[in-house]
MDAnalysis code that builds the backbone (N, CA, C; Angstrom):
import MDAnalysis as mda
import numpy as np

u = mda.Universe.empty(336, n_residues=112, atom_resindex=np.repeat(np.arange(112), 3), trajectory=True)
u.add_TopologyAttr("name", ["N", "CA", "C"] * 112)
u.add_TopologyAttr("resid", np.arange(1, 113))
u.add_TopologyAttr("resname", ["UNK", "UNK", "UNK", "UNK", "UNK", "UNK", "UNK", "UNK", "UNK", "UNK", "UNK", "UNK", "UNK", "UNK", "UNK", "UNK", "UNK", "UNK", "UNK", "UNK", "UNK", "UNK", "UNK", "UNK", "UNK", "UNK", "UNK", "UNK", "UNK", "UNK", "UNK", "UNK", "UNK", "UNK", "UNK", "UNK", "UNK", "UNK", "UNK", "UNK", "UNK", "UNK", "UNK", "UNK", "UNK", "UNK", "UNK", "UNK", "UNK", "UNK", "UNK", "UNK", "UNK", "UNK", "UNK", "UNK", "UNK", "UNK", "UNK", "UNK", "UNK", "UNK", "UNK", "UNK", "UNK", "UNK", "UNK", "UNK", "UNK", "UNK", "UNK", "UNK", "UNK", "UNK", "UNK", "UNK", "UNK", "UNK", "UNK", "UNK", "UNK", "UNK", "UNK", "UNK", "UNK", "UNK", "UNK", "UNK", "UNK", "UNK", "UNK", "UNK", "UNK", "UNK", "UNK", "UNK", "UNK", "UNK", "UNK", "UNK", "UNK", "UNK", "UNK", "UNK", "UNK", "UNK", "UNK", "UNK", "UNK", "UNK", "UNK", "UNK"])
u.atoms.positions = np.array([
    [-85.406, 4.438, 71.714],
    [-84.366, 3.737, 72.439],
    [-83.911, 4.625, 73.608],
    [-83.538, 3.906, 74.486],
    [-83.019, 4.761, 75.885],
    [-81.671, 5.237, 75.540],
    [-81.834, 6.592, 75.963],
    [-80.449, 7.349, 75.764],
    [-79.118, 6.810, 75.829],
    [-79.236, 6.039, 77.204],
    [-77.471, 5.111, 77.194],
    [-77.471, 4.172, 76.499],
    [-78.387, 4.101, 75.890],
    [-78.342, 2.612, 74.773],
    [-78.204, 3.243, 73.109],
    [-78.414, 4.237, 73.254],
    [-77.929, 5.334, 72.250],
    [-76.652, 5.529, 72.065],
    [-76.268, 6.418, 73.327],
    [-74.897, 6.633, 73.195],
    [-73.732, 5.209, 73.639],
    [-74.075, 4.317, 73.844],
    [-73.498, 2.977, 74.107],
    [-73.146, 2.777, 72.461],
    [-74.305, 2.608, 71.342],
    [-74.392, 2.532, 70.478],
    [-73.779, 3.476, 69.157],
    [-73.421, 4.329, 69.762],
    [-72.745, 5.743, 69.049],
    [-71.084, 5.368, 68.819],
    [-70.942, 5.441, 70.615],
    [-69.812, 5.120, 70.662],
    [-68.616, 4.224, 69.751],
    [-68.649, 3.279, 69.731],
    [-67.775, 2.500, 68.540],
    [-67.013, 3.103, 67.439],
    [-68.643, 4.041, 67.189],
    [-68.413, 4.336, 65.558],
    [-67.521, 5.361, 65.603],
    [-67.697, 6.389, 66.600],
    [-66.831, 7.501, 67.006],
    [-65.169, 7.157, 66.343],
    [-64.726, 8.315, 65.820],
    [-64.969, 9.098, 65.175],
    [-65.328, 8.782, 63.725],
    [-66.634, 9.233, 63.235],
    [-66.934, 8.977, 61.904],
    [-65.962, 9.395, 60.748],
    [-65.982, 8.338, 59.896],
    [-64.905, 8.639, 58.658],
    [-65.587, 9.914, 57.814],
    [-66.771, 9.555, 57.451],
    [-67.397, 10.730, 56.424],
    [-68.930, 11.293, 56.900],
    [-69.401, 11.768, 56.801],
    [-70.756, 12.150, 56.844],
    [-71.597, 10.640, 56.359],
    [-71.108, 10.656, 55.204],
    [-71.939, 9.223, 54.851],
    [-71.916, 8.415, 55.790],
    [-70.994, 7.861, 56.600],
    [-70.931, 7.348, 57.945],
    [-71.580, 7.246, 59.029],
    [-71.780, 8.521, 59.267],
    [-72.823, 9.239, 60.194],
    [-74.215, 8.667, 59.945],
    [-74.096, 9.116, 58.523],
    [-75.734, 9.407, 57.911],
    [-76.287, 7.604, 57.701],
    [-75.228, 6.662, 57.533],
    [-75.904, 5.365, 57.554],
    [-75.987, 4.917, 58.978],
    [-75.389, 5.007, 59.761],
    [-75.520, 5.392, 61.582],
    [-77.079, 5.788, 61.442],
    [-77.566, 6.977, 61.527],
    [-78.259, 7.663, 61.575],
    [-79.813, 6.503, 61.397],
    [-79.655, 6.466, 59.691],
    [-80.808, 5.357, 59.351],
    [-80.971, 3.897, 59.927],
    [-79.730, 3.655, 60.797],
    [-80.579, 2.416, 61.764],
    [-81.191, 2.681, 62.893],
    [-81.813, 4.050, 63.320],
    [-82.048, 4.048, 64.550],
    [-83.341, 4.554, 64.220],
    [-84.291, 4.426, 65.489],
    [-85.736, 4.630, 65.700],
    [-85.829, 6.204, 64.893],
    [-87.258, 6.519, 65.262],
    [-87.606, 7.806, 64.419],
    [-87.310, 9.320, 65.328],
    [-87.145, 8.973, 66.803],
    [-86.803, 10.018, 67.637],
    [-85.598, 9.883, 68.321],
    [-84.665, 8.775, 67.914],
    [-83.543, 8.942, 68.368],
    [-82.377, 9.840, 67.903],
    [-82.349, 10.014, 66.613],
    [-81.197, 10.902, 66.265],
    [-81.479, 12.440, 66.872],
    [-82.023, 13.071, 67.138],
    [-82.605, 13.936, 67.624],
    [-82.395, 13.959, 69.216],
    [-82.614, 12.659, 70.072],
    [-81.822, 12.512, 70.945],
    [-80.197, 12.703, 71.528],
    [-79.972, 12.206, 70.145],
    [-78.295, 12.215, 70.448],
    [-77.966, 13.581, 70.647],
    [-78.341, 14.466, 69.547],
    [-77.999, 15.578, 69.619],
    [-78.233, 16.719, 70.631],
    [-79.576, 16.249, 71.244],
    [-79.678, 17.035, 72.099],
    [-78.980, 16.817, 73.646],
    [-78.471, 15.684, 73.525],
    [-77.939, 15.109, 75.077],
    [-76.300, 15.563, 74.030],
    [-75.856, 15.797, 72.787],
    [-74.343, 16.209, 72.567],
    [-74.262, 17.864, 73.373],
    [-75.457, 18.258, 72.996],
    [-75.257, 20.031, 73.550],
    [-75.497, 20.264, 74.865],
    [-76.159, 19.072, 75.542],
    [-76.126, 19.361, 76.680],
    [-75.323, 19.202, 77.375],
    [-74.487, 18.061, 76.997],
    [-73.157, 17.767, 77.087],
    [-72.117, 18.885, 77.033],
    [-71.973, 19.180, 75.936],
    [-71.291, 20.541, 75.579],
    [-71.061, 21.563, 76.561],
    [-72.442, 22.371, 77.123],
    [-72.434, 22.666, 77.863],
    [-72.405, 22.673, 79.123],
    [-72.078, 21.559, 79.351],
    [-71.645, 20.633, 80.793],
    [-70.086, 20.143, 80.663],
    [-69.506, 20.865, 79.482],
    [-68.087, 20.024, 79.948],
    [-67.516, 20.011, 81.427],
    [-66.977, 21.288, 81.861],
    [-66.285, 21.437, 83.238],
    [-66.959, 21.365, 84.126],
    [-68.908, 20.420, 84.210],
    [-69.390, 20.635, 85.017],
    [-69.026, 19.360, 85.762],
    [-69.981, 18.894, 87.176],
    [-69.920, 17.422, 87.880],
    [-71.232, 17.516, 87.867],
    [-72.565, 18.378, 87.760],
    [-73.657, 18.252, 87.767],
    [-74.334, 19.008, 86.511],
    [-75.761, 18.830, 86.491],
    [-76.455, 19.622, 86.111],
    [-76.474, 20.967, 85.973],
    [-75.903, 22.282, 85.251],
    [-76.036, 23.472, 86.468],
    [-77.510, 24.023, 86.328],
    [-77.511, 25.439, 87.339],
    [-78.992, 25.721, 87.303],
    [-79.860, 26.201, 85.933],
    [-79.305, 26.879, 85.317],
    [-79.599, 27.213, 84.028],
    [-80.691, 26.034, 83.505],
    [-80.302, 24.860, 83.478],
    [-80.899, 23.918, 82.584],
    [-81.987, 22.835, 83.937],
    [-81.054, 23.021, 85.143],
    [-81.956, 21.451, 85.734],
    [-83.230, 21.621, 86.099],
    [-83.905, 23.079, 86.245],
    [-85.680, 22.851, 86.367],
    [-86.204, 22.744, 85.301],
    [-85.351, 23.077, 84.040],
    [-85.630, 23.107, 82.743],
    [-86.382, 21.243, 82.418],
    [-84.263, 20.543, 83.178],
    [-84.696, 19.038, 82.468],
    [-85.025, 18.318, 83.492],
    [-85.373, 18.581, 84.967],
    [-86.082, 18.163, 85.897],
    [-87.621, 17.705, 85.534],
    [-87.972, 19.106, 84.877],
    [-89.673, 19.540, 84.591],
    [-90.087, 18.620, 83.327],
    [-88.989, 18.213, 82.524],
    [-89.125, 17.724, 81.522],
    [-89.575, 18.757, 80.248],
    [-89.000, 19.650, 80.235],
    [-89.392, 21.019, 79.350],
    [-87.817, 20.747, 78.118],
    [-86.817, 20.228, 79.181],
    [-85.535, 19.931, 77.990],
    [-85.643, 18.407, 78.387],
    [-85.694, 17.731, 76.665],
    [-86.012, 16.261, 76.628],
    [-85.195, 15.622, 75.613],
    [-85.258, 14.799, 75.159],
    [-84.849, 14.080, 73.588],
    [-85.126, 15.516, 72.542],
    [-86.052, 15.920, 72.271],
    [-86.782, 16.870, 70.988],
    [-86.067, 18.627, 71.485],
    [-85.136, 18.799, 72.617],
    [-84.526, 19.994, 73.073],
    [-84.261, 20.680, 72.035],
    [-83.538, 20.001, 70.768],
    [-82.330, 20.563, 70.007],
    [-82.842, 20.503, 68.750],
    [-84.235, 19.959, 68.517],
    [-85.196, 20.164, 67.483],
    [-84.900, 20.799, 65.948],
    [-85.285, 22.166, 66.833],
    [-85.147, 23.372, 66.051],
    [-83.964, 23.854, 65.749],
    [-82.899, 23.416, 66.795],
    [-81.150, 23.843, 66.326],
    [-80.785, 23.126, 65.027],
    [-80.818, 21.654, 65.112],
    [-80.089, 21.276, 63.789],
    [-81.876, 20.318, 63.082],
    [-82.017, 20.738, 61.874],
    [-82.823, 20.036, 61.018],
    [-82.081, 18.457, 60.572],
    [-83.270, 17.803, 60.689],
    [-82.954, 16.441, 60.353],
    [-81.878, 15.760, 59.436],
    [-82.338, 16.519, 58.686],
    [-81.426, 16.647, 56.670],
    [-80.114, 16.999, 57.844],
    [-79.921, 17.525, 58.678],
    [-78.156, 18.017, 59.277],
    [-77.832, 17.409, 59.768],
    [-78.644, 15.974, 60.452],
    [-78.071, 15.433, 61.544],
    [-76.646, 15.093, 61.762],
    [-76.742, 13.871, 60.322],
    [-75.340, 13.214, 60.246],
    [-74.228, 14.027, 59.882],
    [-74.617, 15.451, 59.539],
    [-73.278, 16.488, 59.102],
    [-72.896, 16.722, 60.611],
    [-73.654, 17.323, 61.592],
    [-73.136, 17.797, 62.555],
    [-72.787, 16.557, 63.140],
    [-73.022, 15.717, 63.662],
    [-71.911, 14.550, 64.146],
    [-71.004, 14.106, 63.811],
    [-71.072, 14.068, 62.229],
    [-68.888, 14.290, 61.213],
    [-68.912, 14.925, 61.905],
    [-69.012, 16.593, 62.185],
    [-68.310, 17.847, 62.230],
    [-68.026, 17.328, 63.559],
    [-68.507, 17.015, 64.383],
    [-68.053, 17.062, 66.021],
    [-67.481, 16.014, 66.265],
    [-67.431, 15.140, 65.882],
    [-66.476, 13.618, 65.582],
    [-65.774, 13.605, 66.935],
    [-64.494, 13.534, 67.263],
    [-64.079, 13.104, 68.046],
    [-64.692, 13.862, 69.212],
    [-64.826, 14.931, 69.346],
    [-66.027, 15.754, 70.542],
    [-66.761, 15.265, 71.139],
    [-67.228, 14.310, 70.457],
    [-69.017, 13.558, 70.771],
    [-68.382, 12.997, 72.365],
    [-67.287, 12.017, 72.157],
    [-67.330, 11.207, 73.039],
    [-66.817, 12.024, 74.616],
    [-66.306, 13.308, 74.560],
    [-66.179, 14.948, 75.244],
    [-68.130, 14.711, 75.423],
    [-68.440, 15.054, 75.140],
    [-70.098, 16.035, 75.025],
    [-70.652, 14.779, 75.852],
    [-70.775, 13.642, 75.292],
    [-71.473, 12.347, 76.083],
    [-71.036, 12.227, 77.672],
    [-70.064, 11.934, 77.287],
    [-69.332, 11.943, 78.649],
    [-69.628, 12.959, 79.901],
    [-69.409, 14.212, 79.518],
    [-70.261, 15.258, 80.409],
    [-71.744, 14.975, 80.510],
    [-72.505, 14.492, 79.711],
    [-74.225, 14.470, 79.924],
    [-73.932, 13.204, 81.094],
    [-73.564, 12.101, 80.205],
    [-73.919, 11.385, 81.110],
    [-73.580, 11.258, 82.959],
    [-72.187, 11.966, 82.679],
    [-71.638, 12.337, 84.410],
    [-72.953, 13.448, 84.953],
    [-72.839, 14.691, 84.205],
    [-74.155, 15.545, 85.315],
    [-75.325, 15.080, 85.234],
    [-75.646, 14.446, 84.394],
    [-77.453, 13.321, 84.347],
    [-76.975, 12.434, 85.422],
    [-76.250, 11.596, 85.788],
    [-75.671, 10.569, 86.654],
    [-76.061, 11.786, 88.150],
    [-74.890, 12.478, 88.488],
    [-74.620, 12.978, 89.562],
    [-75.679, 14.071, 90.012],
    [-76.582, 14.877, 89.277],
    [-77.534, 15.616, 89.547],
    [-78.781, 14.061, 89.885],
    [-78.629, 12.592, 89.772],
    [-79.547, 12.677, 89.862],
    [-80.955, 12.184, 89.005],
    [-80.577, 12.501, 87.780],
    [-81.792, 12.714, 86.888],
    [-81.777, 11.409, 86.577],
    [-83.093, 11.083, 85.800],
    [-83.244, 9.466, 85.288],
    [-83.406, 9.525, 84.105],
    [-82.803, 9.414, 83.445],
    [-82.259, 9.431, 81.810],
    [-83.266, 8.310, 81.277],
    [-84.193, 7.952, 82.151],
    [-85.112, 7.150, 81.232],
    [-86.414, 8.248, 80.585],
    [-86.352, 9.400, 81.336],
    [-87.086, 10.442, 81.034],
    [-87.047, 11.369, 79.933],
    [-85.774, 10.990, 79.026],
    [-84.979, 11.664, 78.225],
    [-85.329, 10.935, 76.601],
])
């Protein structure tokens, strides 16, 4: 699924009541999307106070080297739906920044 149709889809649920929450979230979505979310939450993250991309990351996600599968290796599958409880009201903080510096750098989030 395309990323803004992801986080379009996230949104609502925000903030999750329990992990279980999360984790039935989780099981309606394709096989590479949860993995998505997370990696567009940290990129987010690290884009709060930004308006763009900064350099650190944009030849990175220009090149397509940071994608959906970025954050892989940070959180294991079995974690997904814990770390989205844990960041609960954050998410919609973290989204919000991806999608403004993906927007304003530019980038086409269909690549993502």
């Amino acid at each position: 699924m395309h990323i803004d149709d992801l986080i379009n889809k996230i949104r609502p649920l925000i903030p999750f009541g329990s992990e279980q929450a999360a984790q039935a979230f989780i099981d309606s979505l394709g096989e590479n999307d949860p993995i998505a979310l997370i990696s567009a939450m940290y990129i987010g993250r690290s884009h709060i106070n930004s308006n763009e991309i900064n350099d650190d990351y944009k030849e990175l996600l220009f090149s397509g080297k940071i994608d959906r599968f970025w954050d892989e290796d940070t959180v294991p599958e079995n974690e997904i739906a814990r770390v989205l409880h844990e960041k609960n009201k954050n998410l919609n903080i973290y989204y919000d920044a991806f999608m403004r510096c993906t927007t304003n750098s530019n980038f086409d989030r269909s690549n993502f």
